[in-house]
N, C-alpha and C positions, 0 to 999 in steps of 0.2 A: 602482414596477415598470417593469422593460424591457416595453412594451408598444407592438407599433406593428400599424396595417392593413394589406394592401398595397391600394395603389387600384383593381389590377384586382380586387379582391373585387364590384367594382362593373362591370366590363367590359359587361353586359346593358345595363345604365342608361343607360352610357355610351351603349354602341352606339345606345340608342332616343333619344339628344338631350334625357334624364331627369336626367343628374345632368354637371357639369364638375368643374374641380380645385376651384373656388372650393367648391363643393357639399359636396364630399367631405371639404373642410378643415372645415367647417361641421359635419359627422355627426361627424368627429371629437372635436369639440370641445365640442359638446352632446349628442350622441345619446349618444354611447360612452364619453365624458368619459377618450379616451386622447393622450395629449403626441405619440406618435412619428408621424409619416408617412412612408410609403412608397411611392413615386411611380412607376406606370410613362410609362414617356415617351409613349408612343404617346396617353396622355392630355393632355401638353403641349402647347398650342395653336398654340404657336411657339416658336423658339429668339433672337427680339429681347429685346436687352436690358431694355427697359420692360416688357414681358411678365413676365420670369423675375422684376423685382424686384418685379413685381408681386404673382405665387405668393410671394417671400420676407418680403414686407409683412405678406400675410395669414398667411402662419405666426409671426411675429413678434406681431404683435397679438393672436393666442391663443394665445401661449404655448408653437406647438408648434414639434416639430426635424423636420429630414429625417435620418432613420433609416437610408434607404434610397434610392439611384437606381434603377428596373431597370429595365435599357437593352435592347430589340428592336432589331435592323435593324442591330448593331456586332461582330456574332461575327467574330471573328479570323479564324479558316480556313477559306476557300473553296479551290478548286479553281483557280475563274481570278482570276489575277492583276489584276484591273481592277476585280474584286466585290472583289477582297480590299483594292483599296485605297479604293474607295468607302465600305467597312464601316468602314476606319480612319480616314476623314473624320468620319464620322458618331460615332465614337466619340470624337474631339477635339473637337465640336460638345456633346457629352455631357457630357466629362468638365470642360470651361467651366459648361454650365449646373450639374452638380453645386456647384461654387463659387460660382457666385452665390447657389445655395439651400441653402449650409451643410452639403451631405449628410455624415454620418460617413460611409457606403459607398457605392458603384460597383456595381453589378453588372453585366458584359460578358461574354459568353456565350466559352465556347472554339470554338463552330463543330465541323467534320467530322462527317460523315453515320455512318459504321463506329465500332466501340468502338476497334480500333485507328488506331495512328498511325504514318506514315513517320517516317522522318527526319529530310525537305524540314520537316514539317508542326511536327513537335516543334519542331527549331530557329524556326521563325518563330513559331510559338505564343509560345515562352520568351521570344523579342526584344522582340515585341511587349505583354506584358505587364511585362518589366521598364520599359519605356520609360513604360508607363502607372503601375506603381509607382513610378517614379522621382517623378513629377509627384504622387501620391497623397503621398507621404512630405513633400513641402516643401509640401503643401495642407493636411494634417493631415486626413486620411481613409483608408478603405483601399479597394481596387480587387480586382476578380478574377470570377471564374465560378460559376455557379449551376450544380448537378448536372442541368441542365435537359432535355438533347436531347444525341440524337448522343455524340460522345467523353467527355463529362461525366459520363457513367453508366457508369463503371466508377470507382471510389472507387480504383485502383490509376495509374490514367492522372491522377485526382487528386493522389494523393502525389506519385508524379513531378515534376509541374507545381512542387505550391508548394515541394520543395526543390530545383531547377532556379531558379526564380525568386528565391527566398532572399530576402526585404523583409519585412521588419515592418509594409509596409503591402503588403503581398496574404494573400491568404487563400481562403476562399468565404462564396457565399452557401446553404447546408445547406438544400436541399430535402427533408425528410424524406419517409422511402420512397418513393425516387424514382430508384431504378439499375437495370441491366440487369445487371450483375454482381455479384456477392458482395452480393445483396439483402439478403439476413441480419445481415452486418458491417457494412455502408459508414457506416452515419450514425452507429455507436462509432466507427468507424476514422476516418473525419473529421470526427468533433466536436470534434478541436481545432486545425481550420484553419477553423472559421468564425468570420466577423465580424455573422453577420444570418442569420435562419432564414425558410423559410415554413414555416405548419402547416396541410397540408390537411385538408378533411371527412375522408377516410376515414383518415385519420391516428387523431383520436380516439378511438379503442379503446386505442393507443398512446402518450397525450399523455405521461401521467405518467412512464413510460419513458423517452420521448425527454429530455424536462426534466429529468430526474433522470442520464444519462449526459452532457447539457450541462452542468451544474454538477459533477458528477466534474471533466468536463474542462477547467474554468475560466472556461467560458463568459461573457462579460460583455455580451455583443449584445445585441439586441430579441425578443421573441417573438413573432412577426407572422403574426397572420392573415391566409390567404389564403381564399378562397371560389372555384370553380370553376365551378357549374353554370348560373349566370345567371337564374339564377331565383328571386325571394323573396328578396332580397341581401340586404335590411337586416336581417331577421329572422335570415337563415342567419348571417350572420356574427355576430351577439348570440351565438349560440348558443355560437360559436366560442370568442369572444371571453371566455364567462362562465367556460369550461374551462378555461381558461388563465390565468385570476384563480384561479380556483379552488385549481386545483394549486398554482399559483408561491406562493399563502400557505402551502396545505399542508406545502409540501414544505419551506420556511423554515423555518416553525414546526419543523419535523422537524428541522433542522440545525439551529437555535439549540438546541433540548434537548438534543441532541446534544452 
């Protein structure tokens, strides 16, 4: 099974100086007995190179993959031109360490505060994401935006985007129910520009649904638990985690009879 965590499920831990990457690779690997990780950087200790092969050793030695980058502090669109290129530094610093740690995907956030988008905004949005496609494509990963904040939660300013950028390696990362617009449609309507999902708690009433319109759509990503609330992490995410075993045999089982 496509199954991965993402490490902020652990954010609390983190925060109290209770768990690192090394830790987390370790829960993976025996507590949860799952292959994929899912890395947010902001867990990252550092971006030196002994560092990162460091993180790629230990995921080598158990077995497991980087499923996922996902990148805070690189969102494309700001306002002022000096954030915005600070953010694309930061995001060439990223997109390095993704290769050293094998990632199959990227997550870089699209930035702007409003559901809409200028003009100025779109076109540098487009540029700068083909630019970071271009390097995903000869890396052999895919690159793009989490429904996460700001312009990204309209599933409409979505489509735009990935056929504007046009790559076979962009895509997104499918935040389930997690828009400001067309709440109802968006995660059918972009189920098939994702490369990697997260599945929050409150999601769960919905798992089955969601997993069942991702395989309509072709889906071949990860199914990754996220955890939000920081509290109780390792039990909440089991919880998470069982449902998602759960269904993805289910719902097999249901297409192979099929």
């Amino acid at each position: 099974m496509n199954i991965s965590i993402a490490s902020y499920s652990f954010h609390g831990m983190f925060n109290e100086g209770r768990i690192d990457l090394f830790g987390y690779l370790e829960s993976l690997k025996y507590r949860y007995h799952v292959s994929g990780a899912d890395i947010w950087n902001i867990m990252l200790a550092s971006y030196e190179d002994d560092y990162l092969r460091k993180i790629r050793s230990a995921m080598d030695e158990k077995e497991l993959h980087l499923a996922n980058l996902c990148v805070d502090g690189a969102h494309v669109w700001e306002e002022d031109p000096e954030l915005r290129e600070k953010h694309y530094r930061n995001a060439l610093q990223n997109l390095r360490a993704a290769e050293i740690l094998g990632a199959q995907t990227v997550r870089i956030d699209m930035g702007g505060q409003e559901l809409g988008m200028t003009e100025e905004q779109f076109e540098y949005t487009v540029k700068i994401y083909k630019e970071y496609a271009r390097r995903a494509e000869d890396g052999g990963y895919k690159v793009g935006p989490e429904n996460h904040w700001g312009t990204s939660r309209d599933p409409e300013n979505i489509r735009k985007l990935v056929e504007a950028v046009d790559s076979p390696a962009f895509g997104i990362l499918l935040h389930l129910e997690n828009w400001d617009a067309d709440k109802e449609n968006g995660d059918k309507l972009c189920a098939k520009y994702a490369f990697h999902t997260h599945f929050a708690a409150w999601v769960l009433p919905s798992y089955e649904e969601k997993i069942g319109n991702l395989m309509d759509a072709g889906y071949t990503g990860h199914y990754s638990v996220e955890h939000h609330s920081g509290n109780n992490e390792y039990v909440e995410v089991e919880w998470q985690l069982a449902n998602i075993r759960r269904l993805l045999t289910k719902l097999k089982q249901e297409s192979n009879k099929g």
